[in-house]
LUMTIMI-197398 format. One line per field, with one value per residue (C-alpha): x, z, y. Coordinates in nm, 3 decimals. Layout:
BEGIN
c1 = X ...
c3 = Z ...
c2 = Y ...
This chain:
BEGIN
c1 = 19.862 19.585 19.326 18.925 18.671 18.302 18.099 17.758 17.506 17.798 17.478 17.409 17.581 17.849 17.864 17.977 18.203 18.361 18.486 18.606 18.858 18.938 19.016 19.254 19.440 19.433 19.163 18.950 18.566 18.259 18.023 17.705 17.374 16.986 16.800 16.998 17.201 17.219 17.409 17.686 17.695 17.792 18.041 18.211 18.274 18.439 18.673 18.798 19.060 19.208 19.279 19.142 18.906 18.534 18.256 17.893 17.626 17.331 17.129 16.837 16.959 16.640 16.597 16.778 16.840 16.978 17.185 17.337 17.353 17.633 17.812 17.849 17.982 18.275 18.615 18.887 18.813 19.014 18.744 18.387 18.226 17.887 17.647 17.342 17.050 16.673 16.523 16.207 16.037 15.740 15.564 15.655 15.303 15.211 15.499 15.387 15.503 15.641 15.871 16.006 16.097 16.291 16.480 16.556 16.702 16.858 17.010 17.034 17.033 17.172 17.501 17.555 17.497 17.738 17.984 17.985 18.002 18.320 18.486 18.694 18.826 18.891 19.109 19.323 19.492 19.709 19.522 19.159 18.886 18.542 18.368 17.949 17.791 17.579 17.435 17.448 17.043 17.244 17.435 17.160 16.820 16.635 16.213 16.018 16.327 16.260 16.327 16.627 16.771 16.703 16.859 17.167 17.219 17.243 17.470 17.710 17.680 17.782 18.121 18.155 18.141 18.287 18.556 18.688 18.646 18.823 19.082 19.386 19.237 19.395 19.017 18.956 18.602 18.477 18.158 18.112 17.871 17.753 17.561 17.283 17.508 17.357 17.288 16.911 16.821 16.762 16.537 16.228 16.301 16.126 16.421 16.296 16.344 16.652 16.731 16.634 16.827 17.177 17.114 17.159 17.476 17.801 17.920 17.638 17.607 17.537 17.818 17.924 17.922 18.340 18.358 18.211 18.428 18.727 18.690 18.574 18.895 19.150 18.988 19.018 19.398 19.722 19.708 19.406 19.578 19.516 19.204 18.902 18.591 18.544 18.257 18.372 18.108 18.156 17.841 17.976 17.961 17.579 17.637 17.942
c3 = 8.119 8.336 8.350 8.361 8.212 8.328 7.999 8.086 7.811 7.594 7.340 7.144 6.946 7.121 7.404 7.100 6.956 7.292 7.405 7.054 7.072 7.451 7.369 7.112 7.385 7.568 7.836 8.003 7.993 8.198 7.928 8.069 7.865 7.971 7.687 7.358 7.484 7.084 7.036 7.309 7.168 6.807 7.054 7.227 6.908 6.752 7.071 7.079 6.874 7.103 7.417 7.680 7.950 7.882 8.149 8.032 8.268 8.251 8.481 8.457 8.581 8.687 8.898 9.291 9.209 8.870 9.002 9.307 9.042 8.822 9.115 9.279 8.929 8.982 9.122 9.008 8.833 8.686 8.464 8.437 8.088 8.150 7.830 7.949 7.798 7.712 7.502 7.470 7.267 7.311 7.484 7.877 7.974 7.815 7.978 8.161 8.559 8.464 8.208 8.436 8.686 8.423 8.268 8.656 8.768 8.454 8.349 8.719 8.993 8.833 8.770 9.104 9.290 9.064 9.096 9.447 9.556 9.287 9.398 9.672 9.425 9.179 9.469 9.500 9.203 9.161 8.861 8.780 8.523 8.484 8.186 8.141 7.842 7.845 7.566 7.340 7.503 7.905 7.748 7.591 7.635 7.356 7.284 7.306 7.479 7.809 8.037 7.872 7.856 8.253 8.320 8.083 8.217 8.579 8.462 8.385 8.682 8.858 8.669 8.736 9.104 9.195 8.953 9.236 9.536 9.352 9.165 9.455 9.508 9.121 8.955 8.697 8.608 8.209 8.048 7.626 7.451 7.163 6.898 6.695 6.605 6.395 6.619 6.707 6.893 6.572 6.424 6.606 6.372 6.007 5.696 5.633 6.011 6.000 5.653 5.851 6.128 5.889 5.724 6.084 6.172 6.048 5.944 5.751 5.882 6.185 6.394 6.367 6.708 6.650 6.654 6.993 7.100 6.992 7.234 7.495 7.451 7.447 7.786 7.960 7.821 7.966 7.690 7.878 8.212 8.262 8.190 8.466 8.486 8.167 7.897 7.582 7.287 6.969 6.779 6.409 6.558 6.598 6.903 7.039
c2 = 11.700 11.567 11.790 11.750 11.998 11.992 12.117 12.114 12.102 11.882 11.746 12.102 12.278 12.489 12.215 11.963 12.195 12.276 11.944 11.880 12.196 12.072 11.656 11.838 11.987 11.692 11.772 11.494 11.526 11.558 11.557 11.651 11.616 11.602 11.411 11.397 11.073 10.998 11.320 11.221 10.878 11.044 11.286 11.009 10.838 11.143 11.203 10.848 10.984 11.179 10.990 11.140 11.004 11.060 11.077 11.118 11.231 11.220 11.474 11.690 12.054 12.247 11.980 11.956 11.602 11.667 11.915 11.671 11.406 11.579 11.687 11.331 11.247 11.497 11.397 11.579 11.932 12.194 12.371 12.446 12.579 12.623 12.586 12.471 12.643 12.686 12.990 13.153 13.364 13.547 13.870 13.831 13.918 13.594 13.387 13.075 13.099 12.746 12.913 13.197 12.918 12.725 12.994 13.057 12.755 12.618 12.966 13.126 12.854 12.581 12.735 12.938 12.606 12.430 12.644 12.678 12.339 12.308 12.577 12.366 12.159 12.448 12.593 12.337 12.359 12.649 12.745 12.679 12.840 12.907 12.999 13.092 13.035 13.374 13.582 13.920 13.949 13.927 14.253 14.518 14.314 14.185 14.247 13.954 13.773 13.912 13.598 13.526 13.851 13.846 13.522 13.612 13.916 13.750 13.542 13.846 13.983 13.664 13.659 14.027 14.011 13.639 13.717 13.957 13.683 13.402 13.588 13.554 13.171 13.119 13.074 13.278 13.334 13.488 13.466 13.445 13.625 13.552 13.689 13.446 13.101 12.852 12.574 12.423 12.725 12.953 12.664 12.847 13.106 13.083 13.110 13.442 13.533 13.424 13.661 13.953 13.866 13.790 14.156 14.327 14.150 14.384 14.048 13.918 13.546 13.342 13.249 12.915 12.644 12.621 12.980 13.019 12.723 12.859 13.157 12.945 12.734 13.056 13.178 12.821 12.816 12.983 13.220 13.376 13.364 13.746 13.809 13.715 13.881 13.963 13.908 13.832 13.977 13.696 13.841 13.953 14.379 14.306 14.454 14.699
């Protein structure tokens, strides 16, 4: 197999986890990352096991050039997984105009653009997948999480309706969504938070980063190769 995977956001959590559970399979990499180069240093390392090609870049996505930057970077494609991410947390009344316009592009823009100008080389092979990176707060909203809820919830509508263009083109577009995972993003949360949190979750515990991955891997596999436009909750029964 020869296949390349664009995972965008590759340094966090889920993004690490992701291209793990994909060099396993054999898939080569477009490891994208913004700032954390260390972390994709310690990520190439680990993958050199596997034997598959590995192509960090390096681009910042709420930026135009960022954005043309990872594309240029792209040759041959047969996925996308989508991870990229910022949070926030706070009353939207009080949210900085610079914020909104973040969450926009990174959450919003960033991805539409992306997968637009891919989607010619998606086509050509006879099969090709997509998967976004959204959020349990895209699905029922969240208080105090207003922007991101927004953005999120954009993001499932995206998959919703260009599921339906692409599907007889052989791209198959899904979004995750998970629940709280135990990656950097719950860190602006105090322990106690994060107690209060575990108690409302059916399950009783964060997800895990190789959790999410694991569901990102079955819908960018043939085992998945009849489902498209779908969001897939991974959030413990926090929310049904």
């Amino acid at each position: 197999m020869n296949k390349y995977v664009l995972i965008t956001g590759a340094s966090g959590g889920i993004g690490t986890s992701t291209a793990i559970e994909m060099a396993k399979s054999g898939w080569n990499l477009y490891l994208h990352y913004n700032r954390n180069k260390a972390s994709i240093e310690k990520l190439l390392k680990k993958l050199e096991q596997y034997n598959v090609e590995m192509i960090p870049i390096q681009a910042d996505l709420s930026t135009e050039a960022g954005i043309s930057k990872l594309l240029s970077s792209i040759f041959h494609i047969d996925a996308i997984c989508y991870v990229s991410g910022i949070s926030h947390y706070g009353l939207f009344i009080d949210t900085d105009d610079e914020i909104l316009e973040k969450m926009w592009r990174i959450h919003v823009y960033a991805p539409l653009k992306i997968i637009k100008c891919l989607l010619p080389k998606l086509m050509k092979n006879p099969f090709s997948h997509v998967v976004l990176v959204s959020s349990i707060w895209g699905q029922t909203g969240g208080s105090c999480e207003v922007e991101y809820s927004t953005v999120k919830g954009a993001q499932i509508s995206f998959v919703k309706a260009l599921s339906k263009e692409v599907a007889r083109n052989g791209v198959r577009i899904n979004a995750v969504a998970p629940g709280a995972v135990d990656t950097q993003m719950m860190s602006n949360f105090t322990e106690e938070d994060q107690n209060i949190l575990k108690e409302e979750i059916p399950i009783g515990r964060f997800a895990q980063p190789g959790e999410i991955a694991d569901t990102i891997h079955f819908l960018l596999s043939e085992k998945a190769s009849y489902i498209t436009g779908q969001v897939l909750a991974v959030n413990g029964g926090w929310y049904t």
